[in-house]
OpenMM code with the backbone's topology and positions (N, CA, C; nanometers):
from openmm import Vec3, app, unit

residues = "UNK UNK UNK UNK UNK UNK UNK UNK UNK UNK UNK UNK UNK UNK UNK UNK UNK UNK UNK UNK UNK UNK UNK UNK UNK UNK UNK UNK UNK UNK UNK UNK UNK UNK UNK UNK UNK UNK UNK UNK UNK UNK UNK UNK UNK UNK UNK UNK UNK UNK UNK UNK UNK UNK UNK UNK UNK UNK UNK UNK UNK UNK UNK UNK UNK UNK UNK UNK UNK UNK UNK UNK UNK UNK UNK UNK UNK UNK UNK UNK UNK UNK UNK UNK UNK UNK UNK UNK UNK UNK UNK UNK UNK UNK UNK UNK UNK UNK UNK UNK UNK UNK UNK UNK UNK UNK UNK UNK UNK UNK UNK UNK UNK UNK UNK UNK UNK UNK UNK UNK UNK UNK UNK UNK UNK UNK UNK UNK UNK UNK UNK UNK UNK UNK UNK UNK UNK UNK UNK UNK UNK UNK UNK UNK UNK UNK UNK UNK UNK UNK UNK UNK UNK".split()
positions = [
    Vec3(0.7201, -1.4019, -0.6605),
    Vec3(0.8159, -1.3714, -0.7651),
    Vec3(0.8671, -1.2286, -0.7445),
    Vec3(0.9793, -1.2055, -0.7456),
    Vec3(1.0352, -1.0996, -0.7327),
    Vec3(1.0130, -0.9771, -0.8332),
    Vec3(1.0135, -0.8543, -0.8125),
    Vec3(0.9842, -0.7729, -0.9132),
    Vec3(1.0786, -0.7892, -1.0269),
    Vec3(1.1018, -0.6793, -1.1966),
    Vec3(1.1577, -0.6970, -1.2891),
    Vec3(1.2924, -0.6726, -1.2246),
    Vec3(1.3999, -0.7117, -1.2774),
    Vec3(1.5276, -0.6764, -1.2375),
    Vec3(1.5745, -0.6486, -1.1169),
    Vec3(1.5066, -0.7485, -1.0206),
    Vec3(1.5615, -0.6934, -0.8805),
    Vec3(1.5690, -0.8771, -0.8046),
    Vec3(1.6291, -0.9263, -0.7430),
    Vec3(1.6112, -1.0132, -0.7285),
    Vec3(1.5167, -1.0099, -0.5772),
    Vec3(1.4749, -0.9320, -0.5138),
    Vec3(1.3693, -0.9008, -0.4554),
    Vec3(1.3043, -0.7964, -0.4294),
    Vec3(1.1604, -0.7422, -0.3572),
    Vec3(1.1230, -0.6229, -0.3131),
    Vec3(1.1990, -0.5366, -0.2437),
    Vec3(1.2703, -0.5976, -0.1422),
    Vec3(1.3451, -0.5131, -0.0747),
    Vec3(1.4600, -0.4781, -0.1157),
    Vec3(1.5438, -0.5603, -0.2341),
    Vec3(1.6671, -0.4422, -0.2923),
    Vec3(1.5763, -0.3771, -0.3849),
    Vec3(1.4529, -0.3821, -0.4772),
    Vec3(1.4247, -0.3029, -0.5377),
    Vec3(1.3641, -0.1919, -0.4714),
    Vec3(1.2953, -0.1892, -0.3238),
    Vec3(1.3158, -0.0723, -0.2845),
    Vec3(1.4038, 0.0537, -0.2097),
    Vec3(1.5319, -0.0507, -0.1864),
    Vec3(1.7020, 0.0282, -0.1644),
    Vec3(1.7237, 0.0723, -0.2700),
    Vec3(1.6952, 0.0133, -0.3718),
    Vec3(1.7610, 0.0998, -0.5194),
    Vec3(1.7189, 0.2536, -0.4936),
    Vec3(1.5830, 0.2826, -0.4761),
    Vec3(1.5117, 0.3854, -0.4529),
    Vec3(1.5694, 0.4668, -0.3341),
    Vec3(1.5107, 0.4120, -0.1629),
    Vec3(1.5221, 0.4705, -0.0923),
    Vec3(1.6381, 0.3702, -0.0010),
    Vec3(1.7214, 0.4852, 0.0267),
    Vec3(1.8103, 0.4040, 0.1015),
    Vec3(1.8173, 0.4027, 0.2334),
    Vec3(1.7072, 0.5229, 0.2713),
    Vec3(1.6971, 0.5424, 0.4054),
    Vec3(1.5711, 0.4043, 0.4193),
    Vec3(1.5358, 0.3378, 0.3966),
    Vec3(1.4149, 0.2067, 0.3924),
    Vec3(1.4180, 0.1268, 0.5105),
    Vec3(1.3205, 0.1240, 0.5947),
    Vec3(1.3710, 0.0192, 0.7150),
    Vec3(1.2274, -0.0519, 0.6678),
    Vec3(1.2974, -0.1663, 0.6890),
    Vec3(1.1938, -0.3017, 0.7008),
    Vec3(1.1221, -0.3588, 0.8506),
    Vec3(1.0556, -0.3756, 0.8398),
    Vec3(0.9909, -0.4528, 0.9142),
    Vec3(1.0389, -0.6627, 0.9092),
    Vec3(1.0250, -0.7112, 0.9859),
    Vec3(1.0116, -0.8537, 0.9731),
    Vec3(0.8992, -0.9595, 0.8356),
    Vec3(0.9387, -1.0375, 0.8375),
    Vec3(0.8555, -1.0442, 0.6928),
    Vec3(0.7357, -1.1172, 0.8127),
    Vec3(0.5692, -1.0979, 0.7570),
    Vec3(0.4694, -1.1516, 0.7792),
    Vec3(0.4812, -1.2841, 0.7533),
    Vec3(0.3890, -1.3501, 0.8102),
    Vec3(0.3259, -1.5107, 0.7538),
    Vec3(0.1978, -1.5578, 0.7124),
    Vec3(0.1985, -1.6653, 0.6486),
    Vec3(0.0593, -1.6653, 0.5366),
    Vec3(-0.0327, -1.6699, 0.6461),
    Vec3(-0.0345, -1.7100, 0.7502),
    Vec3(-0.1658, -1.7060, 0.8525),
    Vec3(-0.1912, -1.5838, 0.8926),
    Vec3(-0.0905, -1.4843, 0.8969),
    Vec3(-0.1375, -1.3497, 0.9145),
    Vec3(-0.2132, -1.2725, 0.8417),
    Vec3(-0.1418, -1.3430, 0.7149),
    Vec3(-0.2497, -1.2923, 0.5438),
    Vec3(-0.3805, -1.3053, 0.5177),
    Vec3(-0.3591, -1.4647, 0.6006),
    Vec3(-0.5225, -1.5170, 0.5895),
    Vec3(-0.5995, -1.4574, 0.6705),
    Vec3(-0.5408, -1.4258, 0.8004),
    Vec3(-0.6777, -1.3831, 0.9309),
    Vec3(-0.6699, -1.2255, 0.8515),
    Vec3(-0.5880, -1.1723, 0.7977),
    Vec3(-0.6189, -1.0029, 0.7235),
    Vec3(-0.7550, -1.0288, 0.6219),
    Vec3(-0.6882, -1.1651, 0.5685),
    Vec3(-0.7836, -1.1308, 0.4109),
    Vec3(-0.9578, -1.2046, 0.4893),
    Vec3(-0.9623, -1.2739, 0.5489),
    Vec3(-1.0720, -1.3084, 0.6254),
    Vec3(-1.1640, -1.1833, 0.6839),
    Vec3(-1.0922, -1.1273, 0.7854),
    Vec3(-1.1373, -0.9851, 0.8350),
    Vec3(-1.2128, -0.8779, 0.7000),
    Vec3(-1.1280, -0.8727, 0.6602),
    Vec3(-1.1595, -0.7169, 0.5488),
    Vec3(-1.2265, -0.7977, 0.4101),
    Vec3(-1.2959, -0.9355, 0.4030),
    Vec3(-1.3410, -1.0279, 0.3277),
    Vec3(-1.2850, -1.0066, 0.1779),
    Vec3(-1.1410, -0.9768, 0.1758),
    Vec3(-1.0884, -0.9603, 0.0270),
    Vec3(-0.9780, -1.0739, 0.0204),
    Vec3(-0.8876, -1.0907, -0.0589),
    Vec3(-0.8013, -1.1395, -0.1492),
    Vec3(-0.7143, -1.0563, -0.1740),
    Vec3(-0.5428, -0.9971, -0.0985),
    Vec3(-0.4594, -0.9781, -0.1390),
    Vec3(-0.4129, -0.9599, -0.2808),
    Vec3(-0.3717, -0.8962, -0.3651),
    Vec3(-0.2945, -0.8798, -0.4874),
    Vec3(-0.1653, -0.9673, -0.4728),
    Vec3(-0.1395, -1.0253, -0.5738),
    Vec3(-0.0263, -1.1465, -0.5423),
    Vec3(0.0815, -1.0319, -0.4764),
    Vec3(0.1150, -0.9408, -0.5389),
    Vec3(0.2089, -0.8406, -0.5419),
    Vec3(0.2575, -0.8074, -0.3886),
    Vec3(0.1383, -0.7436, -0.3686),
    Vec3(0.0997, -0.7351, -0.1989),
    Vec3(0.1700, -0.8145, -0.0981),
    Vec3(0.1025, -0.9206, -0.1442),
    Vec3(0.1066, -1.1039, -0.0597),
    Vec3(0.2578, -1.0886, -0.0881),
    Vec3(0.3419, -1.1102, -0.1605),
    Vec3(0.5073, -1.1296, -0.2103),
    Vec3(0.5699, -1.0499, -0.1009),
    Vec3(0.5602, -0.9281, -0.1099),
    Vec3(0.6042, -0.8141, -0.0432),
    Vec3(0.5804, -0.8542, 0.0544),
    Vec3(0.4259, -0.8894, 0.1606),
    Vec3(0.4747, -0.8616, 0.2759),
    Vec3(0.5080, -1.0029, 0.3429),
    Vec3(0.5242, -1.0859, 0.2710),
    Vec3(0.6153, -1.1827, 0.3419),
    Vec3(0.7729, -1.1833, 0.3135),
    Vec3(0.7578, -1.0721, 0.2470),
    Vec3(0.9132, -1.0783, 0.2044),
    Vec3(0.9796, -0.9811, 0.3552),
    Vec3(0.8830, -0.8451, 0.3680),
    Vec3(0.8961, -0.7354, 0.5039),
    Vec3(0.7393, -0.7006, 0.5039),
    Vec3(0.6850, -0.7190, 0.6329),
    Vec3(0.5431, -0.6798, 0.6977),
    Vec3(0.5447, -0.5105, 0.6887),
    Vec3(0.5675, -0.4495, 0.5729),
    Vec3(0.5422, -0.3139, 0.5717),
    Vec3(0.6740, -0.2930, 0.5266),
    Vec3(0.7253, -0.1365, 0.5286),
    Vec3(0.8803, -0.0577, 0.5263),
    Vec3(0.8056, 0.1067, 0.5936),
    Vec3(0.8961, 0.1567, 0.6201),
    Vec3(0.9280, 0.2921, 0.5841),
    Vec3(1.0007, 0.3272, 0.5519),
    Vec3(0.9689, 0.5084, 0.4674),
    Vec3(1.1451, 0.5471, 0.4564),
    Vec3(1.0571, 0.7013, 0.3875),
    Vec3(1.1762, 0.8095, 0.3488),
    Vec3(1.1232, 0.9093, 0.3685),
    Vec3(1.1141, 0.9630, 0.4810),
    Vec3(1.1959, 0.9946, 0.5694),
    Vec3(1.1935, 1.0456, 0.6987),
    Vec3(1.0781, 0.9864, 0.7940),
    Vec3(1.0584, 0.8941, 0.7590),
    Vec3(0.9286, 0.7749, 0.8499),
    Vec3(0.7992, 0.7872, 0.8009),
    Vec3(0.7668, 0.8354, 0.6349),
    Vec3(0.6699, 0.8388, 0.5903),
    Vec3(0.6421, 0.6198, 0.5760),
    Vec3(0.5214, 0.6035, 0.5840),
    Vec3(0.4777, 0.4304, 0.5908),
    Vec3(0.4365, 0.3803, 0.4686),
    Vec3(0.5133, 0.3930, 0.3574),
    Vec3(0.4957, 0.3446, 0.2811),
    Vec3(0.4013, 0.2431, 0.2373),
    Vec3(0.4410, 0.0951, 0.2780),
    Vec3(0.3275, 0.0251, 0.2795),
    Vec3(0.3723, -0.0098, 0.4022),
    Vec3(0.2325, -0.0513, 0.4954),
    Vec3(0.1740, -0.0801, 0.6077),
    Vec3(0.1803, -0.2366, 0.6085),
    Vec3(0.2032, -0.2767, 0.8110),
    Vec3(0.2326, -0.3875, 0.8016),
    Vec3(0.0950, -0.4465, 0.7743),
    Vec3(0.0749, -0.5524, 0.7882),
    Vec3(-0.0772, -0.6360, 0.8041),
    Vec3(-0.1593, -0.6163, 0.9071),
    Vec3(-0.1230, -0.6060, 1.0184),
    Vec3(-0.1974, -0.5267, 1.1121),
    Vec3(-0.2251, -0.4062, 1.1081),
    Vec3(-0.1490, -0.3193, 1.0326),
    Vec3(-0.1781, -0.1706, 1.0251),
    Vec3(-0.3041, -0.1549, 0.8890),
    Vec3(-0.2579, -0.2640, 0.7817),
    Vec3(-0.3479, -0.2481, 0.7188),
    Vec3(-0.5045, -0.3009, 0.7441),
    Vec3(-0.4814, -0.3847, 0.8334),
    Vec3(-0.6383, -0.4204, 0.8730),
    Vec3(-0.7358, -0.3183, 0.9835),
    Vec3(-0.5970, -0.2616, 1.0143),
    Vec3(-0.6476, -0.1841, 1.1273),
    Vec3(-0.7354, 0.0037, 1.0782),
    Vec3(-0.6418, 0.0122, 1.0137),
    Vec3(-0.7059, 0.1644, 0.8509),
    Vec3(-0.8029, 0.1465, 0.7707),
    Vec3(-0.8172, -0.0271, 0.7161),
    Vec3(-0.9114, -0.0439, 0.6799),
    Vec3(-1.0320, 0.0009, 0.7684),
    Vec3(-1.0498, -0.0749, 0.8620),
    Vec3(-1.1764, -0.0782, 0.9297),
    Vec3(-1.1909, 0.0391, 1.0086),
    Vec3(-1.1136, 0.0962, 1.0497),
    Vec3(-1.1217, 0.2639, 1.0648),
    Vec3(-1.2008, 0.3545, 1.0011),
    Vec3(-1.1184, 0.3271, 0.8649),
    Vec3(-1.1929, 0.4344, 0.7246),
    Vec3(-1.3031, 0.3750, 0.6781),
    Vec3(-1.3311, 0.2571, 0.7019),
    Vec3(-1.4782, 0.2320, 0.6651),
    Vec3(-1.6237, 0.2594, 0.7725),
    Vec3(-1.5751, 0.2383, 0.8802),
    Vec3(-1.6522, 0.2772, 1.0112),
    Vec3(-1.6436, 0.4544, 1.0495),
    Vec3(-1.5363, 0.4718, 1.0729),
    Vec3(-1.5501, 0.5885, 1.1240),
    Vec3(-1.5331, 0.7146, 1.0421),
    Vec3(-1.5421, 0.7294, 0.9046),
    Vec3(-1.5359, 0.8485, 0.8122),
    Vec3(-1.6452, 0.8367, 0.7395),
    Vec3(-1.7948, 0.7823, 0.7323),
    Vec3(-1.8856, 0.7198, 0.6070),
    Vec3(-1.9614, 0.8585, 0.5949),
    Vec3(-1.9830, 0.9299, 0.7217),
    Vec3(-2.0284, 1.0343, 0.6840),
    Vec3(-1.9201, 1.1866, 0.6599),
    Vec3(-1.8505, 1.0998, 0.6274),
    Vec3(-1.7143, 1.2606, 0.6253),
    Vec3(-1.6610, 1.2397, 0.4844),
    Vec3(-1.6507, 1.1277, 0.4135),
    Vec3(-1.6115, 1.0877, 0.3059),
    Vec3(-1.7046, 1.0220, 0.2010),
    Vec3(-1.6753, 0.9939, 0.0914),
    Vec3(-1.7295, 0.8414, 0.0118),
    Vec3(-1.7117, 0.7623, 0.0762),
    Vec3(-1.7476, 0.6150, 0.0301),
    Vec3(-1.7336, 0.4824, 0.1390),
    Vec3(-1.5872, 0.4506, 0.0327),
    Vec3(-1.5258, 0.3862, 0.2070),
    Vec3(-1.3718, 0.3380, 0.1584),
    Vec3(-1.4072, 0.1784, 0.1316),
    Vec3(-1.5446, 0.1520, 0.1307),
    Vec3(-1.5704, -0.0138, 0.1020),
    Vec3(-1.5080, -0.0826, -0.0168),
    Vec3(-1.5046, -0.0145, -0.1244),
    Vec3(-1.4341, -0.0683, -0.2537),
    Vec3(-1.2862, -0.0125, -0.2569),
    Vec3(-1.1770, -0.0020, -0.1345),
    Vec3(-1.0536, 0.0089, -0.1240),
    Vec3(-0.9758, -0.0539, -0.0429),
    Vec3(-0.9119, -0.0930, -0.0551),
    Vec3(-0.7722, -0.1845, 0.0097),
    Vec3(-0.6551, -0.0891, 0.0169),
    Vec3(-0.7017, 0.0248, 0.1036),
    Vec3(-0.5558, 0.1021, 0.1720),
    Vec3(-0.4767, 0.0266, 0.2336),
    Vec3(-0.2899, 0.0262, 0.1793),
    Vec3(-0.1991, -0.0584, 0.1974),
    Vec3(-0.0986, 0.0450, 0.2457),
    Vec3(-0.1195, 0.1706, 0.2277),
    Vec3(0.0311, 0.2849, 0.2561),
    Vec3(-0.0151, 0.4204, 0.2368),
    Vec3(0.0797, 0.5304, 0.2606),
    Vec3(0.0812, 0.6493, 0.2947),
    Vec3(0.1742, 0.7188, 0.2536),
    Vec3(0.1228, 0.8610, 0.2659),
    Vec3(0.2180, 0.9832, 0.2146),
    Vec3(0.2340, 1.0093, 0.3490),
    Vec3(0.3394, 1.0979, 0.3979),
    Vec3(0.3333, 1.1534, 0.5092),
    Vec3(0.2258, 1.2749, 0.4958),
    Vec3(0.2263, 1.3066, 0.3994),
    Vec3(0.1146, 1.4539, 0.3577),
    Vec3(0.0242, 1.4438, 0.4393),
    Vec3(-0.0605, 1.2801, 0.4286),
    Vec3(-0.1917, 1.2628, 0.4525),
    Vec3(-0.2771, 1.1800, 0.3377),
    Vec3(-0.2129, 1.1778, 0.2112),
    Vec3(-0.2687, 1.0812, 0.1278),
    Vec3(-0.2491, 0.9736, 0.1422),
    Vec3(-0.3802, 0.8467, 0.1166),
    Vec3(-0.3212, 0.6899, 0.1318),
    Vec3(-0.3140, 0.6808, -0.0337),
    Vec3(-0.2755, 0.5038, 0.0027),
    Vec3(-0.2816, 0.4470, -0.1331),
    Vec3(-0.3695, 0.2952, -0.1186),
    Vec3(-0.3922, 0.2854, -0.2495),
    Vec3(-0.5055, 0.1467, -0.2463),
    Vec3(-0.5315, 0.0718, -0.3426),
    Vec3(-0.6013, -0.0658, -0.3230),
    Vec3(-0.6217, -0.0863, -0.4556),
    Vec3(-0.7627, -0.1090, -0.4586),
    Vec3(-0.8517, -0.0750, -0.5444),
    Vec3(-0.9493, -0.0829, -0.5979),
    Vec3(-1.0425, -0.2453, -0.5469),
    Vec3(-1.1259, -0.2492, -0.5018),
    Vec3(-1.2268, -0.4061, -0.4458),
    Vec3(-1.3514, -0.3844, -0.5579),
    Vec3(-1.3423, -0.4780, -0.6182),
    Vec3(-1.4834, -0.4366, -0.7598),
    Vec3(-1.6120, -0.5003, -0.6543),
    Vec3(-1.7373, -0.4560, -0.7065),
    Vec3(-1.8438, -0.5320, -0.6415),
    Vec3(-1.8063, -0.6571, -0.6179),
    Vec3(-1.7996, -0.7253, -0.6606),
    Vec3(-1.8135, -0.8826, -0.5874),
    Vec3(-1.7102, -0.9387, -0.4721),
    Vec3(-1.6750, -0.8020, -0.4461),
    Vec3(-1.5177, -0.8521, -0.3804),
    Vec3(-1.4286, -0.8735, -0.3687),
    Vec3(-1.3911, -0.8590, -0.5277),
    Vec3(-1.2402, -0.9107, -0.5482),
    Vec3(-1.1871, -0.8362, -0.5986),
    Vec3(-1.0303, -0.8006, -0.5877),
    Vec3(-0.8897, -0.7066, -0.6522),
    Vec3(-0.9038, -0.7801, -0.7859),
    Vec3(-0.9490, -0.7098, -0.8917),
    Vec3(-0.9349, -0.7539, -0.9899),
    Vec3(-0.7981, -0.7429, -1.0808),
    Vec3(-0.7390, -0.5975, -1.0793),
    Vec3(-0.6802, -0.5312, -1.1361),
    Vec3(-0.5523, -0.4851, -1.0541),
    Vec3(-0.4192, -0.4472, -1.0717),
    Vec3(-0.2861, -0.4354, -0.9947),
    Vec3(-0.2509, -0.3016, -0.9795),
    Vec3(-0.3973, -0.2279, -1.0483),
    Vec3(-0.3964, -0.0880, -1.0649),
    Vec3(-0.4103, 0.0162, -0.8715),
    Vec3(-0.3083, 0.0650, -0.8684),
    Vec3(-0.2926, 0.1691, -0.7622),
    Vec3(-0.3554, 0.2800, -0.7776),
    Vec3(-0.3902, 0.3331, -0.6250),
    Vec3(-0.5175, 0.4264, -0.6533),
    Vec3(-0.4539, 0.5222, -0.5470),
    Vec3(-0.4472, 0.6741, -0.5570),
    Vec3(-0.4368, 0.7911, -0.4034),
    Vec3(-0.5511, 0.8334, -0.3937),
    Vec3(-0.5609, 0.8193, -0.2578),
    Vec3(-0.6755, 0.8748, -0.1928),
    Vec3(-0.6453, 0.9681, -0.1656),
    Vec3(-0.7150, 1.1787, -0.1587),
    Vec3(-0.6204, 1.2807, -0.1451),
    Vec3(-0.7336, 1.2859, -0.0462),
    Vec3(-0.6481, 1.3177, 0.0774),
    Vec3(-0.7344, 1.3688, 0.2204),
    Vec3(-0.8032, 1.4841, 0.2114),
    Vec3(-0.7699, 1.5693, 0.1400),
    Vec3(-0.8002, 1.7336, 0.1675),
    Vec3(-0.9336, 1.7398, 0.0236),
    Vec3(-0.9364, 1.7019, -0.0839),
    Vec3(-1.0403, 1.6267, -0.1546),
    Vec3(-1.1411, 1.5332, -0.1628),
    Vec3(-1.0992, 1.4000, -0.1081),
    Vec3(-1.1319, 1.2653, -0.1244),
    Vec3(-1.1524, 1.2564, -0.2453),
    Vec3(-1.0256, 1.2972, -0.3487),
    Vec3(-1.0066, 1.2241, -0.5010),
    Vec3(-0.9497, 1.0710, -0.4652),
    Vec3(-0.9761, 0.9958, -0.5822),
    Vec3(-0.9414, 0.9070, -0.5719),
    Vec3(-0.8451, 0.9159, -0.7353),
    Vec3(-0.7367, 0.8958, -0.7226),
    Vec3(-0.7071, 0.8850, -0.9219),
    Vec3(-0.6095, 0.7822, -0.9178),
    Vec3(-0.5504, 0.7704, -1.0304),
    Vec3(-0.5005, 0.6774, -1.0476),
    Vec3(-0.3896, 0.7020, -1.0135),
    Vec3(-0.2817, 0.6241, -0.9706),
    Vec3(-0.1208, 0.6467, -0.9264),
    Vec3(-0.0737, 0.5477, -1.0118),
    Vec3(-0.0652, 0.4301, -1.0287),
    Vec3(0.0396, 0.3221, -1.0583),
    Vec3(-0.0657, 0.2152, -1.1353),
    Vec3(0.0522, 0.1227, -1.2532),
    Vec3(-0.0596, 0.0537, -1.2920),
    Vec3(0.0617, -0.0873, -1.2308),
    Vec3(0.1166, -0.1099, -1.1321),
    Vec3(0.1436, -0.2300, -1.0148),
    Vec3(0.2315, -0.1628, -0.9030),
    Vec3(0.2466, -0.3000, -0.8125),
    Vec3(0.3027, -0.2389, -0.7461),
    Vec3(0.4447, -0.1723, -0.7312),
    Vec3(0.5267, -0.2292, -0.8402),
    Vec3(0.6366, -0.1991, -0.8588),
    Vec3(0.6738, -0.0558, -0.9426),
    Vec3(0.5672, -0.0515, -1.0090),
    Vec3(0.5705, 0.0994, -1.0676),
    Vec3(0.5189, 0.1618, -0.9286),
    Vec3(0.4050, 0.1774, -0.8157),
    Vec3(0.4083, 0.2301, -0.7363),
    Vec3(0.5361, 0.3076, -0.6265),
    Vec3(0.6090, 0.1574, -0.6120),
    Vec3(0.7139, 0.1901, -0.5557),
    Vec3(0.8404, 0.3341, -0.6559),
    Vec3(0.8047, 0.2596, -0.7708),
    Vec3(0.9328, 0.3201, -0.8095),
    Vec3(0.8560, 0.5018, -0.8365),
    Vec3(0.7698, 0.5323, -0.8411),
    Vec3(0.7000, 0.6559, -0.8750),
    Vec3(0.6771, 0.7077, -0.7341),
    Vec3(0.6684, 0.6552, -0.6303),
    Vec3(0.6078, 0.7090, -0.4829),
    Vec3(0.7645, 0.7221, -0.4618),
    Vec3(0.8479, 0.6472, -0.4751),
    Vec3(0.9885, 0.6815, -0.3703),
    Vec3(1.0686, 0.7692, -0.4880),
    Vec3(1.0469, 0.8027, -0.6250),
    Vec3(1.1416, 0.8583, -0.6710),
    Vec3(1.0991, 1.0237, -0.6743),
    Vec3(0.9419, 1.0150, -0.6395),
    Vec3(0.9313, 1.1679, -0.6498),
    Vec3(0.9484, 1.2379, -0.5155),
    Vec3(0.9443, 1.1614, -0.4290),
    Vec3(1.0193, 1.2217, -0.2916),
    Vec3(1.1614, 1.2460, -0.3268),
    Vec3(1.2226, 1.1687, -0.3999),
    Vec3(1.3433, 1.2265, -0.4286),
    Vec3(1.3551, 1.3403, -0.4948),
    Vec3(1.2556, 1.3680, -0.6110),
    Vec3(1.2647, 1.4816, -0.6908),
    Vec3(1.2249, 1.6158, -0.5842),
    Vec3(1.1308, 1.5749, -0.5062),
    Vec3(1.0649, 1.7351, -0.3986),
    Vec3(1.1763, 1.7063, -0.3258),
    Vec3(1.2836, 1.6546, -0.2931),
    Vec3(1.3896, 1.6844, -0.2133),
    Vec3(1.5113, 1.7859, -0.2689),
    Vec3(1.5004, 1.7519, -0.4104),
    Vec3(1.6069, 1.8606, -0.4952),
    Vec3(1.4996, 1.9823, -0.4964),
    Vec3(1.3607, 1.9707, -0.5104),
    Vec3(1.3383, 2.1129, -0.5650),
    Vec3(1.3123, 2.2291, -0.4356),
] * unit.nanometer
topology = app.Topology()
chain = topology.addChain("A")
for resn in residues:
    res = topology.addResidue(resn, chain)
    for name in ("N", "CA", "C"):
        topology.addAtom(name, app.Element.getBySymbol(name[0]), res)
């Protein structure tokens, strides 16, 4: 289902950024061998989006959200190779990026599952985790409009 007032993800994220390049849209078997691997369950939200485009960028090539391979691939990165440099990224589903260096994610409760549509930044130079967005569409519209605002200031 398409976000509120947009008849899809990708004009609702041209509304925003117009510099936006898409990627090709994913397929549900790609979803499945992701969600198999990293033993979670996609956010419908997620799932919509990236069969709609397997990722975007924009922001001078900041990666907004990541294709399916990129996201399986960060996952298992940040869970293997940072455990002693960080908290464990086990209860996160990093999907995208700041160019800064911050990701974004959604929350994996104990049992495994995305319960909640609630968006999370991970700050590199901290390892805060707080809250950003309560879906993904407020994500989008709060991650691409304040790049617009640090562009005026």
């Amino acid at each position: 289902m398409p976000p509120f007032n947009a008849s899809s993800w990708k004009q609702l994220v041209k509304s925003y950024a117009s510099d936006a390049e898409f990627a090709s849209p994913t397929t549900e078997a790609q979803i499945a061998a992701l969600e198999q691997s990293l033993a979670v369950q996609l956010p419908s939200e997620l799932r919509e989006f990236l069969l709609e485009a397997d990722g975007f960028s924009a922001d001078y090539g900041s990666r907004v959200i990541w294709s399916v391979s990129h996201i399986e691939q960060e996952n298992r990165e940040f869970r293997k190779s940072f455990r002693e440099l960080y908290m464990p990224f086990d209860h996160l589903l990093l999907f995208g990026d700041h160019s800064g260096g911050d990701h974004y994610a959604f929350a994996i409760c104990v049992d495994g599952q995305i319960r909640s549509p609630d968006i999370y930044c991970w700050d590199h130079e901290t390892d805060g985790r707080a809250w950003f967005a309560g879906r993904l569409e407020q994500f989008l519209d709060t991650r691409l409009k304040k790049e617009d605002d640090d562009d005026v200031a």
